[in-house]
PDB file as gemmi writes it, atoms N, CA and C in Angstrom:
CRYST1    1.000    1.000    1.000  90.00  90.00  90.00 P 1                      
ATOM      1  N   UNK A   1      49.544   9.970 -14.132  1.00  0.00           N  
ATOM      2  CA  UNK A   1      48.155  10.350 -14.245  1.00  0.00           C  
ATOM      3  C   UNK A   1      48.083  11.864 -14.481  1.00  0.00           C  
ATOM      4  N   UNK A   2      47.002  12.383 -15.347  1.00  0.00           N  
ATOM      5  CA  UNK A   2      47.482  13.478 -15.952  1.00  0.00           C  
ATOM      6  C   UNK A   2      46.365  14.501 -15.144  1.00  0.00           C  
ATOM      7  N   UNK A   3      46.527  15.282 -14.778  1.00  0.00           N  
ATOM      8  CA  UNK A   3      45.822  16.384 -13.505  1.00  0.00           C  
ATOM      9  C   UNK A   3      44.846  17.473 -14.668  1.00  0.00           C  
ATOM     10  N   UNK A   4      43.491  17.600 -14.709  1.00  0.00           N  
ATOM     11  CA  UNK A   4      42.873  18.167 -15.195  1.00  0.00           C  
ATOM     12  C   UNK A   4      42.453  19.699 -14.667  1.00  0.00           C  
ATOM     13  N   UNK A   5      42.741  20.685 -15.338  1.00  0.00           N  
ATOM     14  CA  UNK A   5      42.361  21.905 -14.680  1.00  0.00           C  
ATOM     15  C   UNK A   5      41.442  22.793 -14.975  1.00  0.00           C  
ATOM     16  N   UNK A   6      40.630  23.764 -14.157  1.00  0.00           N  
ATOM     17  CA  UNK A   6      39.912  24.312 -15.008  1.00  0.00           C  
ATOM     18  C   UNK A   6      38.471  23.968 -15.495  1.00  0.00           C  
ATOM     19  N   UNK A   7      38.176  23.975 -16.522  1.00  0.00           N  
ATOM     20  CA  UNK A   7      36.687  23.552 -17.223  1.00  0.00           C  
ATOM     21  C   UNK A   7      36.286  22.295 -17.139  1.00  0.00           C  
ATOM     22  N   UNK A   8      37.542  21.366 -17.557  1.00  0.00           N  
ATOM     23  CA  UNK A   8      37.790  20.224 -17.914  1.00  0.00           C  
ATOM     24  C   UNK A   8      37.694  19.710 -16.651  1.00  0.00           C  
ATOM     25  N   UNK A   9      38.243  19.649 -15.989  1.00  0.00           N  
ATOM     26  CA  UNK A   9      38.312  19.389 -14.179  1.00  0.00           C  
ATOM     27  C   UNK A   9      37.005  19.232 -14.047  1.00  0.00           C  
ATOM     28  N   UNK A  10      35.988  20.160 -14.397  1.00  0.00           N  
ATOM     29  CA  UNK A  10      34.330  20.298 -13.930  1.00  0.00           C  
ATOM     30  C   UNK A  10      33.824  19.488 -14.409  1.00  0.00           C  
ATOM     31  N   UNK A  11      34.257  19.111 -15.525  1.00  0.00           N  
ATOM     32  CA  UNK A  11      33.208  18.340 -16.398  1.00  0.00           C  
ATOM     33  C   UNK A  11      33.339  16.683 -15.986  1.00  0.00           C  
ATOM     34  N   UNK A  12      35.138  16.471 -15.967  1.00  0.00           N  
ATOM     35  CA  UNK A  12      35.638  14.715 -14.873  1.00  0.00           C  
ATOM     36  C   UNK A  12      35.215  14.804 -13.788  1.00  0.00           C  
ATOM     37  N   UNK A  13      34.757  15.540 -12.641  1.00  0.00           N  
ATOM     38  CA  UNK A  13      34.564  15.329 -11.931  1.00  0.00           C  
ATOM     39  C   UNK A  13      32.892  15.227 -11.592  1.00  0.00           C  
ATOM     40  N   UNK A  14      32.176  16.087 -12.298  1.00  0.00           N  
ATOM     41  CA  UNK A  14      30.416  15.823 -12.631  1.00  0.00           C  
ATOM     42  C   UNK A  14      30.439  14.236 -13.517  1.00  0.00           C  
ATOM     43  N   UNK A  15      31.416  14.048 -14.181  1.00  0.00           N  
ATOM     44  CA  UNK A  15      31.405  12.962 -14.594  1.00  0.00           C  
ATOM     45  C   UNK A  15      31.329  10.969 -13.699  1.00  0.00           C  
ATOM     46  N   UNK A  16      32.252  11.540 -12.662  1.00  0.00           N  
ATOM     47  CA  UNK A  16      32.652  10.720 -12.005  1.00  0.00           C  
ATOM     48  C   UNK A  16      31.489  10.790 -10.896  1.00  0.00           C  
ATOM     49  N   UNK A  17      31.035  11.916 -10.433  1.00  0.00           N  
ATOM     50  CA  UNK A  17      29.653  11.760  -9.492  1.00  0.00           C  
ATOM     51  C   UNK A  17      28.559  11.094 -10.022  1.00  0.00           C  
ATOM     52  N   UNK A  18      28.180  11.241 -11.284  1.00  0.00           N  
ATOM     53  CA  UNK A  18      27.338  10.769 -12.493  1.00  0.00           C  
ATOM     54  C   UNK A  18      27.477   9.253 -11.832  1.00  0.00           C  
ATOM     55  N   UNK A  19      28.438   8.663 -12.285  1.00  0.00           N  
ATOM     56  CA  UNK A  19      29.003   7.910 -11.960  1.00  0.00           C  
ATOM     57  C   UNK A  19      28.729   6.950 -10.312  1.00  0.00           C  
ATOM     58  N   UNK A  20      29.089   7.608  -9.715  1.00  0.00           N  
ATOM     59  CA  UNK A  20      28.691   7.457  -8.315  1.00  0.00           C  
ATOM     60  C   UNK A  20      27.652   7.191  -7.874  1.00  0.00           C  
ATOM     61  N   UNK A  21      26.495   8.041  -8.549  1.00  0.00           N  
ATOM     62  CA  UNK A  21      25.088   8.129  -8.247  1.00  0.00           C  
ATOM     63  C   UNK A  21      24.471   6.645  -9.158  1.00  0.00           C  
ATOM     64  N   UNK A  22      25.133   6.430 -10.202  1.00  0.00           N  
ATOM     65  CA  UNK A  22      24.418   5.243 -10.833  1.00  0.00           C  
ATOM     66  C   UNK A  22      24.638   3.741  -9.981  1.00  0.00           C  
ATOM     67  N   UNK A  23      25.985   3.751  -9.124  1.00  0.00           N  
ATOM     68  CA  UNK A  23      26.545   2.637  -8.278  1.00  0.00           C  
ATOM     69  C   UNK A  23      25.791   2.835  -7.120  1.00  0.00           C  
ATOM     70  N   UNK A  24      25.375   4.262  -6.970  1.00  0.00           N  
ATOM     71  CA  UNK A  24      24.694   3.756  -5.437  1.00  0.00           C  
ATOM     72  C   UNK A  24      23.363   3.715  -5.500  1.00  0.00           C  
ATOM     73  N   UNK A  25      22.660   3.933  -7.097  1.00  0.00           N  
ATOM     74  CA  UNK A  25      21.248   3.386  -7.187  1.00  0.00           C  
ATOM     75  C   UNK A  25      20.825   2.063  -7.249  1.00  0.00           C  
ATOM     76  N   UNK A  26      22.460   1.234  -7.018  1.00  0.00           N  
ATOM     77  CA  UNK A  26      22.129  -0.824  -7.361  1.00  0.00           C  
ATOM     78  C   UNK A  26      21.819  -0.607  -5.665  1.00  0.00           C  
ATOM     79  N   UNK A  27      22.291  -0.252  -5.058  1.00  0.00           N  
ATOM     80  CA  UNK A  27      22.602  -0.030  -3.305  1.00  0.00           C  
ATOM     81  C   UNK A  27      20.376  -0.794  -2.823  1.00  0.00           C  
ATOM     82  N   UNK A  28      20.826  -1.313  -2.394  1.00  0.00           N  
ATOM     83  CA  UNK A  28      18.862  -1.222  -1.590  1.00  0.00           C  
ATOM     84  C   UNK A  28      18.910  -0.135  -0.599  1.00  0.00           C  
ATOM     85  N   UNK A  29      19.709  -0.256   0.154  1.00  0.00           N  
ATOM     86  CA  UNK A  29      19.690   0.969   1.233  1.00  0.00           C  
ATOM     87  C   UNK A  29      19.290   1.789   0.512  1.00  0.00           C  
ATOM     88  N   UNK A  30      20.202   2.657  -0.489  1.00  0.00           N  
ATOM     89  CA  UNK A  30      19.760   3.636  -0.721  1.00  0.00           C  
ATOM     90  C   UNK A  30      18.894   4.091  -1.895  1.00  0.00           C  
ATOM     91  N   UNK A  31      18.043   2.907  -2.550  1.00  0.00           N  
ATOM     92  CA  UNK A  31      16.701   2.836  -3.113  1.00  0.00           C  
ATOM     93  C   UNK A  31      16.115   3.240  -2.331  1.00  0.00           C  
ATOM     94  N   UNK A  32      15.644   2.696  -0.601  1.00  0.00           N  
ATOM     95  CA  UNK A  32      14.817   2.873   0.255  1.00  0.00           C  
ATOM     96  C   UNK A  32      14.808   4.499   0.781  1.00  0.00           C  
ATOM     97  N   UNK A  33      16.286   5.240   1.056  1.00  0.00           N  
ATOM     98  CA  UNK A  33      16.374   6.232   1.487  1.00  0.00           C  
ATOM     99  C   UNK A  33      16.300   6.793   0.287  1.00  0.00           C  
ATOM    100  N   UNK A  34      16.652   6.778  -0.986  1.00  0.00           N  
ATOM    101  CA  UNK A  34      15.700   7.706  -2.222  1.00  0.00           C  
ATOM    102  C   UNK A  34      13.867   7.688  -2.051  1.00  0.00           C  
ATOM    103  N   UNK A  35      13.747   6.321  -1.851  1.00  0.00           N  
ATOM    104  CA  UNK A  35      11.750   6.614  -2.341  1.00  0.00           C  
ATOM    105  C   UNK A  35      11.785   7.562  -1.030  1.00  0.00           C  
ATOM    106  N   UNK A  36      12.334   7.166   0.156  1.00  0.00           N  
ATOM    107  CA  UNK A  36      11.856   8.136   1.070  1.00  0.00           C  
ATOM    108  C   UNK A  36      11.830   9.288   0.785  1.00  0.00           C  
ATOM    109  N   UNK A  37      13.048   9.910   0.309  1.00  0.00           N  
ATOM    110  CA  UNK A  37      13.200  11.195   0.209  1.00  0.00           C  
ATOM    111  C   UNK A  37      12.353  11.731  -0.756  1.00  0.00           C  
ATOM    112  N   UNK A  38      11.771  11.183  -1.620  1.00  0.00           N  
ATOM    113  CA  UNK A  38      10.773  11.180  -2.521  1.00  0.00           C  
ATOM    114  C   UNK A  38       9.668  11.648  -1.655  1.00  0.00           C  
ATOM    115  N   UNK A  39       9.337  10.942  -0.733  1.00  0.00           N  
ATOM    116  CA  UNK A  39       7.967  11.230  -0.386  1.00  0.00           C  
ATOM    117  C   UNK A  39       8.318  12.453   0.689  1.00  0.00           C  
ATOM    118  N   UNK A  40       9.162  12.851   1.507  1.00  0.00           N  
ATOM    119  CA  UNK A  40       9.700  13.407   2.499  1.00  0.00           C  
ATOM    120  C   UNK A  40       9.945  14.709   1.771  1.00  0.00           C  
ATOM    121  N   UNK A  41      10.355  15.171   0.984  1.00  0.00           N  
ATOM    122  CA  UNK A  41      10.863  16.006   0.611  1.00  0.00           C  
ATOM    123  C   UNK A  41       9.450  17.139   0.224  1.00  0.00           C  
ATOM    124  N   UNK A  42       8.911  16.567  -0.580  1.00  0.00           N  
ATOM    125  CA  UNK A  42       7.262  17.465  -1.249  1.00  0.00           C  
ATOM    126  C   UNK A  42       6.820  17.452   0.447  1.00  0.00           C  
ATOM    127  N   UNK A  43       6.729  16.495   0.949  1.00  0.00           N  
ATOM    128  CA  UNK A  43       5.829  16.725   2.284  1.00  0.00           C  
ATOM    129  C   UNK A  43       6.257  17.480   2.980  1.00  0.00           C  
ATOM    130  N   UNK A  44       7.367  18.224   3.459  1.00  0.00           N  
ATOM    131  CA  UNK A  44       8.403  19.209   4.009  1.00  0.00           C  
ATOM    132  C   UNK A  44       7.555  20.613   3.548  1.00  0.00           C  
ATOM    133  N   UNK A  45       6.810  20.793   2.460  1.00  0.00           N  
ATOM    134  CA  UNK A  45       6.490  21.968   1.784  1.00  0.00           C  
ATOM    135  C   UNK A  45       5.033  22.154   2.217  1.00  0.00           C  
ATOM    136  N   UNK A  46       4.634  20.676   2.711  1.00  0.00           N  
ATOM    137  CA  UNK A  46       3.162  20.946   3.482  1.00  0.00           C  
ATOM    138  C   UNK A  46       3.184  21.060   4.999  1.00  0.00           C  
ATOM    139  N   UNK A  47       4.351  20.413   5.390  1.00  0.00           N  
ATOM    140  CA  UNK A  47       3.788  20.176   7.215  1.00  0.00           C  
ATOM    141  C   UNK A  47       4.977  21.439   7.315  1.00  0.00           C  
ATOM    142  N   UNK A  48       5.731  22.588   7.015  1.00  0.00           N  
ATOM    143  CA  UNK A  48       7.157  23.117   7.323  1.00  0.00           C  
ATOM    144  C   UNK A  48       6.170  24.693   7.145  1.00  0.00           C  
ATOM    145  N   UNK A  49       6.239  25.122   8.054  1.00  0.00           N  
ATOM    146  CA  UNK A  49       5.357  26.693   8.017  1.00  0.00           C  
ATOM    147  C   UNK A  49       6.250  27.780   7.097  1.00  0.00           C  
ATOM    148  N   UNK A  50       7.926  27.834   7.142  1.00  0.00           N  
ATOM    149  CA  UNK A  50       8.492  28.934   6.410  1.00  0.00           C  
ATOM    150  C   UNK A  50       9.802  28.359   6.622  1.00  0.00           C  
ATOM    151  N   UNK A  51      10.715  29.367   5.325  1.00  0.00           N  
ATOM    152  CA  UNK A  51      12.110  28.624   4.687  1.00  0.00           C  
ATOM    153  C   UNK A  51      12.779  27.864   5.719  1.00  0.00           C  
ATOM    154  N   UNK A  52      12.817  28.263   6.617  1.00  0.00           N  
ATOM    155  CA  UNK A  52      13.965  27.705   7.743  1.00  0.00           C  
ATOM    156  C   UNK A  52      13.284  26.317   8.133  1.00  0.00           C  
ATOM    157  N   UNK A  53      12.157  25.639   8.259  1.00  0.00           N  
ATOM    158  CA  UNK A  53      11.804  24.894   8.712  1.00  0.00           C  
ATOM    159  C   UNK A  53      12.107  23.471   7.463  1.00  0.00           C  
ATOM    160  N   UNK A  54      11.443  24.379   6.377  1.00  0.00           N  
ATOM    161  CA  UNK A  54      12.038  23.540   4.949  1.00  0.00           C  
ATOM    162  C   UNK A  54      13.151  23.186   4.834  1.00  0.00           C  
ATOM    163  N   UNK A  55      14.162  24.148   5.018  1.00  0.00           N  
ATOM    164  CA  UNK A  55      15.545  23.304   5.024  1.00  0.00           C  
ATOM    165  C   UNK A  55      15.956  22.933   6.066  1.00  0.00           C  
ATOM    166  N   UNK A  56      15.160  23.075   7.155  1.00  0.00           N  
ATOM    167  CA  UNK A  56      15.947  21.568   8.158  1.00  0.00           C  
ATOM    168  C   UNK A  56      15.499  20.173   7.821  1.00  0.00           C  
ATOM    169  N   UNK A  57      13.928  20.401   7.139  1.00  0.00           N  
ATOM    170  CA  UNK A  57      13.447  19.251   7.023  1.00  0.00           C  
ATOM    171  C   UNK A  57      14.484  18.434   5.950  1.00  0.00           C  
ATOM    172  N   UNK A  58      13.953  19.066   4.438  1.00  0.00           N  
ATOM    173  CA  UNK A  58      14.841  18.622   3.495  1.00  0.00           C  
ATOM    174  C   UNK A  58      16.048  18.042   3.578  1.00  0.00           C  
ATOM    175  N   UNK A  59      17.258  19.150   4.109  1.00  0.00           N  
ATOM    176  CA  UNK A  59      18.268  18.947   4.790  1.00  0.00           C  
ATOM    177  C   UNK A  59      18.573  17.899   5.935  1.00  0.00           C  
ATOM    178  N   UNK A  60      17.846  17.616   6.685  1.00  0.00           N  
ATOM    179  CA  UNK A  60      18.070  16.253   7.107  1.00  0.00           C  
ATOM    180  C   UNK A  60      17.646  15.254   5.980  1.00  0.00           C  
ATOM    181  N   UNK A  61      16.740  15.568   5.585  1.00  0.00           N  
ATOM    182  CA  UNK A  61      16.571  14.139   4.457  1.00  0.00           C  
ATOM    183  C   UNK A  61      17.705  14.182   3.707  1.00  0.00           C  
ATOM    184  N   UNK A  62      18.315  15.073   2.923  1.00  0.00           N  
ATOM    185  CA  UNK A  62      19.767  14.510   2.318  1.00  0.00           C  
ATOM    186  C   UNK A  62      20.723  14.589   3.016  1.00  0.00           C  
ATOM    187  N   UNK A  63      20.886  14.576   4.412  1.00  0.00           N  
ATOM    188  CA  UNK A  63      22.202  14.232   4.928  1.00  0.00           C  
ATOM    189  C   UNK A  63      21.660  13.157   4.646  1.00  0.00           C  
ATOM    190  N   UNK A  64      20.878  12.143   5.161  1.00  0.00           N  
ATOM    191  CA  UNK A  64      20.536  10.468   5.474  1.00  0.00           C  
ATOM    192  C   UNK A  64      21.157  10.024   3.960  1.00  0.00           C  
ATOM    193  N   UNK A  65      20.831  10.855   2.613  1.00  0.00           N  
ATOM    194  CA  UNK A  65      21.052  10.178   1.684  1.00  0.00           C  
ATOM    195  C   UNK A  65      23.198  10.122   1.004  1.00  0.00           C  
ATOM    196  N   UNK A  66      23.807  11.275   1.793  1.00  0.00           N  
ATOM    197  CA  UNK A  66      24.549  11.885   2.247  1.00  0.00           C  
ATOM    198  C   UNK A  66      25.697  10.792   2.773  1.00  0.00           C  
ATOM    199  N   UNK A  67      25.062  10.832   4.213  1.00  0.00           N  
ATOM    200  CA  UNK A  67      25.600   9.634   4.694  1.00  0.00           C  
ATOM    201  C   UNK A  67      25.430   7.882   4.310  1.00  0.00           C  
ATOM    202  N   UNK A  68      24.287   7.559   3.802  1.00  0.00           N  
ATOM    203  CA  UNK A  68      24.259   6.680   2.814  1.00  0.00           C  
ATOM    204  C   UNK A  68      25.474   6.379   1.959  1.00  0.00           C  
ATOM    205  N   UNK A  69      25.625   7.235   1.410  1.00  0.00           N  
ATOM    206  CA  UNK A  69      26.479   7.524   0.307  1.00  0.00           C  
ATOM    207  C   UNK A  69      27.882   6.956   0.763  1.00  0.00           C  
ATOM    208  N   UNK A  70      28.222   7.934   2.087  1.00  0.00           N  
ATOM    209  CA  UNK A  70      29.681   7.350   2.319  1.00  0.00           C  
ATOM    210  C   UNK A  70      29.684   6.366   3.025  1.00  0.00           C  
ATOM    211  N   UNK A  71      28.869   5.808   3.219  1.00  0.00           N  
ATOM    212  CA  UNK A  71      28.865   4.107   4.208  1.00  0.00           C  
ATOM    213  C   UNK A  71      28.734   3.236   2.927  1.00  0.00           C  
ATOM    214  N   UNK A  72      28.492   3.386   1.855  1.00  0.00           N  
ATOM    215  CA  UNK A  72      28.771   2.986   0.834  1.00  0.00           C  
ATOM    216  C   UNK A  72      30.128   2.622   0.109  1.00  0.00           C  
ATOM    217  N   UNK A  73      30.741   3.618   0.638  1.00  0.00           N  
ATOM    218  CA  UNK A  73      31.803   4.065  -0.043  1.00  0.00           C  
ATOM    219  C   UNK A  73      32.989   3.195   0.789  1.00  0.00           C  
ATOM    220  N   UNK A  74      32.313   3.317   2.299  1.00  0.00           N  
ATOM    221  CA  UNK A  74      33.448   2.623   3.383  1.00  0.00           C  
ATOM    222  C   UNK A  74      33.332   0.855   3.246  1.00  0.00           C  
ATOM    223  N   UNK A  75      32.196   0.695   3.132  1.00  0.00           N  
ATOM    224  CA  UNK A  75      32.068  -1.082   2.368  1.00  0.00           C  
ATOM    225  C   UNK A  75      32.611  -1.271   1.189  1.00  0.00           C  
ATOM    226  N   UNK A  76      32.790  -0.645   0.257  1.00  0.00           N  
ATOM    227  CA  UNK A  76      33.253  -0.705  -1.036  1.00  0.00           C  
ATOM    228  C   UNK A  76      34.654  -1.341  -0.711  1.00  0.00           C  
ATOM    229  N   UNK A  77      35.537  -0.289  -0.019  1.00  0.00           N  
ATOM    230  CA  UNK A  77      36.450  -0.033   0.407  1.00  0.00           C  
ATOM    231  C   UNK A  77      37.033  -1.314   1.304  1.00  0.00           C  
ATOM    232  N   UNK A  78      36.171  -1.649   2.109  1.00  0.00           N  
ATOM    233  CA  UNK A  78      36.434  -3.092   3.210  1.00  0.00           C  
ATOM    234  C   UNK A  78      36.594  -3.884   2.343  1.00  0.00           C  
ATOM    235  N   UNK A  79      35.296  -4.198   1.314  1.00  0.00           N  
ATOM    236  CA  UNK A  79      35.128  -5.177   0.156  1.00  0.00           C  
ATOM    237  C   UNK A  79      36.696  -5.533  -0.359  1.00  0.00           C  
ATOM    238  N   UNK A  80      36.568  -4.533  -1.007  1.00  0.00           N  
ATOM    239  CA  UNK A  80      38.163  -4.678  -1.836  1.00  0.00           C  
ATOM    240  C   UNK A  80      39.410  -4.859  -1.019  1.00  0.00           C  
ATOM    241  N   UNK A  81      39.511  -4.574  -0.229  1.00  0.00           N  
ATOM    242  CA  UNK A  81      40.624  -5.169   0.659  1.00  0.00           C  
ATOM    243  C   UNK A  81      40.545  -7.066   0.853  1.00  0.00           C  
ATOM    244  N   UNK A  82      39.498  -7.415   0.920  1.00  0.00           N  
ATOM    245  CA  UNK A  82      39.166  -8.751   1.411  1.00  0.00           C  
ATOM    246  C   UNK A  82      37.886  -8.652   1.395  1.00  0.00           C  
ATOM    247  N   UNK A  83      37.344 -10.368   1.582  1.00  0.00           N  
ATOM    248  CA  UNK A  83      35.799 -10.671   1.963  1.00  0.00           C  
ATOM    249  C   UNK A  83      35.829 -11.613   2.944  1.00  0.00           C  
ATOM    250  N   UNK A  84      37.119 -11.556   3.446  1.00  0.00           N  
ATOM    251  CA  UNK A  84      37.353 -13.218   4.544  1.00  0.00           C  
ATOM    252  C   UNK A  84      37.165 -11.998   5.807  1.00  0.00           C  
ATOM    253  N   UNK A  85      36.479 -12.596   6.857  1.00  0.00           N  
ATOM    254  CA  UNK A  85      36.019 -11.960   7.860  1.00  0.00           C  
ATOM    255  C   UNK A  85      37.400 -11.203   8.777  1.00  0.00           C  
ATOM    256  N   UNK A  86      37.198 -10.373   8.975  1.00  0.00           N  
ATOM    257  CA  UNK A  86      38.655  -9.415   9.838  1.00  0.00           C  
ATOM    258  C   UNK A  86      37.964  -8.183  10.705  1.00  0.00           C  
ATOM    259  N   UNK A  87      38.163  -8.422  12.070  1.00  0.00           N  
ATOM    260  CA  UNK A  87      37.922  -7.298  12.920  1.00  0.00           C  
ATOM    261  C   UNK A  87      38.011  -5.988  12.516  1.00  0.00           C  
ATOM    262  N   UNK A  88      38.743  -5.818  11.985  1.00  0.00           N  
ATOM    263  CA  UNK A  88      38.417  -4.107  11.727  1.00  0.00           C  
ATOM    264  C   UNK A  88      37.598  -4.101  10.644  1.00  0.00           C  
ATOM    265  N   UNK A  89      37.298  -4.758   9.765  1.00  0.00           N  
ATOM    266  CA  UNK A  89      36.171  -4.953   8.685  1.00  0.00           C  
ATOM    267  C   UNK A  89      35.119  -4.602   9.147  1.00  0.00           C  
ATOM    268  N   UNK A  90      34.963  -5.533   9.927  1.00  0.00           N  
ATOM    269  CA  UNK A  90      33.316  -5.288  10.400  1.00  0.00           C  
ATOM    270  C   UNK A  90      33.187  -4.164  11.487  1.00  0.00           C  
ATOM    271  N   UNK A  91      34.494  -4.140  12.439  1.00  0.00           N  
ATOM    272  CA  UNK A  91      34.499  -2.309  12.984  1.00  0.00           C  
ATOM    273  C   UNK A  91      34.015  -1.626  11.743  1.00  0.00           C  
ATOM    274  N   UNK A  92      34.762  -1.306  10.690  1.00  0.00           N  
ATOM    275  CA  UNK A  92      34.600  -0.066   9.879  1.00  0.00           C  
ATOM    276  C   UNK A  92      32.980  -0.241   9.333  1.00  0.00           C  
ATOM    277  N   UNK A  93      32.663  -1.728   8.778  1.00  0.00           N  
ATOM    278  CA  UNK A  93      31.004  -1.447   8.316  1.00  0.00           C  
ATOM    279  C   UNK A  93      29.867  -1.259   9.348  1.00  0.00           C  
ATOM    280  N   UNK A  94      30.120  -1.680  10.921  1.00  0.00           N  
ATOM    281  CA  UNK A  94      29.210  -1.412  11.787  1.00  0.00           C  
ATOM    282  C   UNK A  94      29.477   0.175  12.031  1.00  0.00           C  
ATOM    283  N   UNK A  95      30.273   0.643  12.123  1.00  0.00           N  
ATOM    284  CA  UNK A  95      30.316   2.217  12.209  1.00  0.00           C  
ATOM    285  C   UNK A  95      29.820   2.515  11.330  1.00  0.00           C  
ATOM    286  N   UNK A  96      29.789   2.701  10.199  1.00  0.00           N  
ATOM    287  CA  UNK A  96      29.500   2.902   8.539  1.00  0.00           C  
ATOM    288  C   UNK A  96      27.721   3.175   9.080  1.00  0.00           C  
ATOM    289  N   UNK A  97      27.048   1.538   9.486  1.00  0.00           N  
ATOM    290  CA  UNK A  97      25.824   1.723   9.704  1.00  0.00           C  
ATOM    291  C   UNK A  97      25.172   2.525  10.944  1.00  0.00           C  
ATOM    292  N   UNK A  98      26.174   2.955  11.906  1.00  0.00           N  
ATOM    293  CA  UNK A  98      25.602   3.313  12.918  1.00  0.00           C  
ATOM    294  C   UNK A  98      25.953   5.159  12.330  1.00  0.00           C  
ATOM    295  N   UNK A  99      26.681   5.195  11.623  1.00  0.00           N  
ATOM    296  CA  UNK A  99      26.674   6.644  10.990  1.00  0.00           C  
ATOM    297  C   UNK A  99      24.811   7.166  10.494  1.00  0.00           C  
ATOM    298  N   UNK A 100      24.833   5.647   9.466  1.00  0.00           N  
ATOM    299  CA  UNK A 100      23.645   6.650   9.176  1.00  0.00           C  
ATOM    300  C   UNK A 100      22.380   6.224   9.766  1.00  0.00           C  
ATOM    301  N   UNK A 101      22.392   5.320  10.697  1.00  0.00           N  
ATOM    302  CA  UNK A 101      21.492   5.238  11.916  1.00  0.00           C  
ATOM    303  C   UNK A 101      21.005   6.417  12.517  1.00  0.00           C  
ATOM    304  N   UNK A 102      22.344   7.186  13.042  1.00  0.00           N  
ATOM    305  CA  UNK A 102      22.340   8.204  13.319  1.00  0.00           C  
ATOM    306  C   UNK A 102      21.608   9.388  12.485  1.00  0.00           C  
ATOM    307  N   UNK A 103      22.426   9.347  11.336  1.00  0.00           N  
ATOM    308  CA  UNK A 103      21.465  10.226  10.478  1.00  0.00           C  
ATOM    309  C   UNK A 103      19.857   9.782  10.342  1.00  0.00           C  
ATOM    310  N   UNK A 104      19.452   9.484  10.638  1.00  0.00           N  
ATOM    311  CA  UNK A 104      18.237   8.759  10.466  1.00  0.00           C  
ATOM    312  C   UNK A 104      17.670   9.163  11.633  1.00  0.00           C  
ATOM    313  N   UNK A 105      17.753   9.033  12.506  1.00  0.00           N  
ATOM    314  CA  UNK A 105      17.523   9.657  14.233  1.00  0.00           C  
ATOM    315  C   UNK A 105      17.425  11.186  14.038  1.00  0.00           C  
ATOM    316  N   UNK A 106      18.501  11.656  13.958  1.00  0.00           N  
ATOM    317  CA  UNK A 106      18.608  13.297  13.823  1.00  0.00           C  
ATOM    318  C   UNK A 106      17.372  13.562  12.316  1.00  0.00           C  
ATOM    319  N   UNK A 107      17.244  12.869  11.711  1.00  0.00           N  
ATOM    320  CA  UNK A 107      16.211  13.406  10.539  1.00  0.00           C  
ATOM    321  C   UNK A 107      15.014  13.549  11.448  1.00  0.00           C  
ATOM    322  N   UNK A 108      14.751  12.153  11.995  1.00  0.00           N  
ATOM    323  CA  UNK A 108      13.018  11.798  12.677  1.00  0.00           C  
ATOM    324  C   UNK A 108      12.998  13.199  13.935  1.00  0.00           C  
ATOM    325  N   UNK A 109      14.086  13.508  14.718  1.00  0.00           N  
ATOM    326  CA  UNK A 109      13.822  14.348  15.769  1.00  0.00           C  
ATOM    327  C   UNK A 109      13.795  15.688  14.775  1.00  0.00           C  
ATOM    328  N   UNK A 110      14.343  15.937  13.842  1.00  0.00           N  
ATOM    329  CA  UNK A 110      13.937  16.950  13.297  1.00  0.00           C  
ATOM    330  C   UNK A 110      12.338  16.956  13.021  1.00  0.00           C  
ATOM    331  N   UNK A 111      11.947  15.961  12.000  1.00  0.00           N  
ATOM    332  CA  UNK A 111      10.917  15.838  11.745  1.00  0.00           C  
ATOM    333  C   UNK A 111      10.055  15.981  12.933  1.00  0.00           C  
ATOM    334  N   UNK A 112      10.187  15.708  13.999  1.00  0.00           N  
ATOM    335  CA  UNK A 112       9.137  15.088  14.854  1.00  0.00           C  
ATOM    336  C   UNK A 112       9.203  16.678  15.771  1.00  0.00           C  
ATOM    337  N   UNK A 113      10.230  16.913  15.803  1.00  0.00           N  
ATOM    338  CA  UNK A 113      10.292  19.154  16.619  1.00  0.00           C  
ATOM    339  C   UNK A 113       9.435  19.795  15.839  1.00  0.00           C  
ATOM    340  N   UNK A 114       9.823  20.122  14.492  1.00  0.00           N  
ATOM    341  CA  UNK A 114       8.799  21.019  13.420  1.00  0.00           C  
ATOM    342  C   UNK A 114       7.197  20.050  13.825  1.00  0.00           C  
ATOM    343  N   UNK A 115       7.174  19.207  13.503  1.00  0.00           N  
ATOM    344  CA  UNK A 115       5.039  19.144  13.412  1.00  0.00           C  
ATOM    345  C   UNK A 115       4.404  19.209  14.587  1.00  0.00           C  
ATOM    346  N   UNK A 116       5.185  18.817  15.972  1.00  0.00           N  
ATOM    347  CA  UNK A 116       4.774  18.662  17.332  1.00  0.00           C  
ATOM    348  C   UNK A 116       4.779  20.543  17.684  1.00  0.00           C  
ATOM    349  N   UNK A 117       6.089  21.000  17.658  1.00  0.00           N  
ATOM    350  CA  UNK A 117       5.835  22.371  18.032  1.00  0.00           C  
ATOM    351  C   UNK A 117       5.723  23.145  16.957  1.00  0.00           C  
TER     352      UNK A 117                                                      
END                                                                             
């Protein structure tokens, strides 16, 4: 396999995210955590008083999409190994979801610190 350096490197690898982003738009999860961020993101610019508040808001909204991403990546991954049921399978995809559970929690307490105080 032949190692790309340089310019070329930039361009396979924007290529391959390209890429990435079109596989995880079949995703429903992360249809749902896109429209969100859709609506979450402009609204950050109304309820967020100054920069710092904006990018926590924002910034939690794309970790969620963030972590999306690689719980994606860790099912992919289970997938292709097998689809016949195996304990660590479903270890690795219940972690996967409790990752971005999590992210999802840490977004709302963000959200919910900035408009309360």
């Amino acid at each position: 396999m032949q190692k790309h350096k340089g310019f070329t490197h930039i361009i396979k690898a924007t290529g391959y995210s390209i890429k990435g982003y079109r596989q995880a738009i079949t995703e429903t999860a992360f249809q749902h955590e896109l429209m969100m961020a859709a609506v979450l993101i402009p609204l950050a610019f109304f309820l967020g008083d100054n920069g710092v508040e904006w990018t926590l808001m924002i910034g939690s909204v794309l970790i969620v999409l963030l972590v999306e991403l690689l719980n994606s990546a860790i099912e992919a991954v289970v997938d292709r190994v097998g689809t016949e049921y195996h304990e660590l399978s479903g270890r690795a995809k219940d972690l996967g979801s409790a990752a971005v559970t999590t992210a999802l929690l840490i977004m709302t307490l963000i959200w919910l610190l900035l408009i309360v105080f």
